[in-house]
C-alpha positions as CSV (number, residue, x, y, z in Angstrom):
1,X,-17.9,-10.1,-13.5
2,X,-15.2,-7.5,-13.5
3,X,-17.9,-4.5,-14.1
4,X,-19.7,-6.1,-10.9
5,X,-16.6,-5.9,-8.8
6,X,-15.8,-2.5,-9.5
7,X,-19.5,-0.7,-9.0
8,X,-18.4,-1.9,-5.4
9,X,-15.4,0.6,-5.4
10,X,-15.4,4.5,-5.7
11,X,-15.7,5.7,-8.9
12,X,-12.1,7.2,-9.1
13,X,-10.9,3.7,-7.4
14,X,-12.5,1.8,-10.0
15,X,-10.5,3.9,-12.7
16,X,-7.3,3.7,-11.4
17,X,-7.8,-0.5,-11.1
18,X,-8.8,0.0,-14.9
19,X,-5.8,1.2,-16.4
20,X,-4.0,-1.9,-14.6
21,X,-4.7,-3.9,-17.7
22,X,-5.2,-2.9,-21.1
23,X,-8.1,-5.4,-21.5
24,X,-9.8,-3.8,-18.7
25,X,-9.8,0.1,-19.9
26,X,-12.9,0.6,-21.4
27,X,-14.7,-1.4,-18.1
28,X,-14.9,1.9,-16.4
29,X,-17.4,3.3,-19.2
30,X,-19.6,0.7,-18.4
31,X,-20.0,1.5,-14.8
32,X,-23.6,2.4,-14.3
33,X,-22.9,4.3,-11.2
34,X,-20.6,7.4,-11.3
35,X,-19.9,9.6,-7.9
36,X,-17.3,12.4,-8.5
37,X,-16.0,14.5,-5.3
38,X,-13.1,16.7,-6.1
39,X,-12.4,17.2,-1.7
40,X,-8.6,17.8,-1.4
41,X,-8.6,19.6,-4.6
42,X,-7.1,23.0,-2.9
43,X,-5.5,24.6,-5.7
44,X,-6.0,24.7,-9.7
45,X,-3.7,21.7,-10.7
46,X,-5.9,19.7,-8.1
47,X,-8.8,21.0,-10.0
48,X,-7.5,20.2,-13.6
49,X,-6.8,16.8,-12.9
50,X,-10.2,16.3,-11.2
51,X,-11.8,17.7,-14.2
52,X,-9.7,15.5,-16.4
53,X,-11.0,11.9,-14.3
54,X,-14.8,13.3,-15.0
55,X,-14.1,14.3,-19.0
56,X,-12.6,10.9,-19.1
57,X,-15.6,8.7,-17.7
58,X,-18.7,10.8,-19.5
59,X,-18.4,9.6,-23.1
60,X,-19.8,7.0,-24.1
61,X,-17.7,4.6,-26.1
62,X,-19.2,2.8,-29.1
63,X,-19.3,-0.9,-26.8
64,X,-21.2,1.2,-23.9
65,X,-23.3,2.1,-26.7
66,X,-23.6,-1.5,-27.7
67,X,-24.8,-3.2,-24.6
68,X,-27.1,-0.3,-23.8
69,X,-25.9,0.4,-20.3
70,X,-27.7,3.3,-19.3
71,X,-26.2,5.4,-16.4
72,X,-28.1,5.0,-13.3
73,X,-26.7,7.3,-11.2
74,X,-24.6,10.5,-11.7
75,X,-23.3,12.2,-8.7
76,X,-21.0,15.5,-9.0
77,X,-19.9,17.2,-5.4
78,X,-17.7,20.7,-6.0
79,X,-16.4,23.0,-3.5
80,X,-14.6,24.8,-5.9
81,X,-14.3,28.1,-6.0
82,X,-15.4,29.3,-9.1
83,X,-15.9,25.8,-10.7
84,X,-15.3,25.7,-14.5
85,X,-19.4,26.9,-15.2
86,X,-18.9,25.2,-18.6
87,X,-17.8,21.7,-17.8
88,X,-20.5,21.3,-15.3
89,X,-23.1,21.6,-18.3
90,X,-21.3,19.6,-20.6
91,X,-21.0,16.9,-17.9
92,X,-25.0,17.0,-17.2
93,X,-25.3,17.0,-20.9
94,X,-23.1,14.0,-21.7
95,X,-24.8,12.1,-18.2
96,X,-28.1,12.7,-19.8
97,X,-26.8,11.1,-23.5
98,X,-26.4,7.9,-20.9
99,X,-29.7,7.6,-20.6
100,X,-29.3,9.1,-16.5
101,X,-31.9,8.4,-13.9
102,X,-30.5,10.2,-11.2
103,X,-28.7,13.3,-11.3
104,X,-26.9,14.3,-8.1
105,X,-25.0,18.0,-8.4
106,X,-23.7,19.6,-5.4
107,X,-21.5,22.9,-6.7
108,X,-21.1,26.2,-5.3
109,X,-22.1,27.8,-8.5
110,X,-22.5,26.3,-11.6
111,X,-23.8,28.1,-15.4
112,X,-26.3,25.9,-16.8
113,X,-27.9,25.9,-20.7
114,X,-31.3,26.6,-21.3
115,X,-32.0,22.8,-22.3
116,X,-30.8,21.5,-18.7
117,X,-34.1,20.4,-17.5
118,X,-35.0,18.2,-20.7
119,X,-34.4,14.9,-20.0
120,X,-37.0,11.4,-21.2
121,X,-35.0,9.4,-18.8
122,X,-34.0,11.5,-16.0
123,X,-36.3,10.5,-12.6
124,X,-34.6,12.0,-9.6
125,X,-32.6,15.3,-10.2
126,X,-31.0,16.4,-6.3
127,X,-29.7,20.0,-6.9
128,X,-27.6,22.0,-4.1
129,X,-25.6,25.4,-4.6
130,X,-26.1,28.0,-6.6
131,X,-27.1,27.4,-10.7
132,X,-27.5,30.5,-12.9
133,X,-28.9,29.9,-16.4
134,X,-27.3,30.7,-19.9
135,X,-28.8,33.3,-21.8
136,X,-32.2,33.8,-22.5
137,X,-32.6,36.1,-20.0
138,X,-31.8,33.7,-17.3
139,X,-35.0,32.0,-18.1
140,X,-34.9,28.4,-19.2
141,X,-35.7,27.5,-23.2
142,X,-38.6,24.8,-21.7
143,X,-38.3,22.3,-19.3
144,X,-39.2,18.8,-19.9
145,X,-39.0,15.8,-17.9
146,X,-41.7,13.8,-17.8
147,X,-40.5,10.9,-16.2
148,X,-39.2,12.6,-13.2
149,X,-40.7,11.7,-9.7
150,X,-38.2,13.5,-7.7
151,X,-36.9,16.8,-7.7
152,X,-34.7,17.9,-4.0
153,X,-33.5,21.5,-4.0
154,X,-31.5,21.9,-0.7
155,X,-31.3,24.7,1.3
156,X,-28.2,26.3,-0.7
157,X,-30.2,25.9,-3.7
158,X,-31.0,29.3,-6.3
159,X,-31.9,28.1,-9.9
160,X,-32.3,31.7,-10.8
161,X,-35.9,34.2,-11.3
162,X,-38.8,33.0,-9.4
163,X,-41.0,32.3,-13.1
164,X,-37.8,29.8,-13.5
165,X,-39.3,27.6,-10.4
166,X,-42.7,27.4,-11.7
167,X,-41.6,26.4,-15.1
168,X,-39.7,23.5,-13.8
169,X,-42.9,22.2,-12.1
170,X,-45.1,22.4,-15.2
171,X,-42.8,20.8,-17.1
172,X,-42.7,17.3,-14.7
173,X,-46.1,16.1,-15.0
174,X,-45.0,13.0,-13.1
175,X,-43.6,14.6,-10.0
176,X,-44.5,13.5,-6.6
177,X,-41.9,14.0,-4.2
178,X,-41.0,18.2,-4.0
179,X,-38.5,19.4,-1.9
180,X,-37.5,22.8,-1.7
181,X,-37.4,25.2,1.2
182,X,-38.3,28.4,0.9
């Protein structure tokens, strides 16, 4: 009942209520619905403790684990100015280990890994700002999502070399709705 009442909340609302009791601490890991803004976060303390809330929500404690709560949603707005590149990977990385179904990432700029687009669960993927990709060239190791339907690049939106674009298509076999202006 608790969980219920707090997917009603924002998601650093819903943490702060948790740590009211210490009965209710891990509740926040089993939020299925995670939206992270860091507006208001002007200067780099701002930004730490910002980064701190996300690193504390991702992992997945062994009673997540337990019930199988997948993540449904994942949702990560940045106007930072450079954004940690690094966390914003390992944050994708540890959404996707949640089982996430739709990734939301809005960042001005923002390193990837090669492995980003592999993901058996993933379904919608929204991307806006500018992503560059690790190594390799700045080409992606292989893209794999099959079960995604829905793939948004906004406006802002620059994953890199145009042979990176066609990649990501042929590797969702299963997409039907494309957005992406050119």
């Amino acid at each position: 009942m608790l969980i219920h009442i707090l997917t009603f909340l924002p998601t650093k609302s819903a943490f702060t209520t948790s740590i009211l009791s210490k009965r209710w601490t891990s509740l926040c890991h089993s939020l299925t619905t995670l939206n992270f803004d860091d507006e208001g976060a002007e200067n780099q303390d701002a930004i730490s403790r910002f980064t701190r809330m996300v690193d504390r929500f991702l992992p997945s404690p062994p009673i997540v684990q337990l019930h199988h709560q997948p993540l449904q949603t994942f949702c990560l707005t940045s106007r930072a100015k450079p954004f940690n590149k690094f966390e914003v990977d390992n944050w994708a990385e540890a959404a996707k280990r949640r089982g996430v179904k739709n990734l939301h990432l809005s960042i001005y700029c923002a390193l990837l890994s090669p492995r980003f687009f592999t993901s058996q669960t993933l379904i919608v993927l929204k991307l806006s700002g500018c992503f560059h990709i690790a190594k390799y060239g700045h080409k992606f190791e292989s893209v794999d999502l099959p079960s995604l339907k829905t793939l948004h690049l906004l406006e802002d939106t620059c994953i890199g070399v145009r042979d990176n674009f066609m990649k990501v298509l042929s590797g969702c076999p299963n997409l039907v709705d494309l957005y992406a202006p050119s």
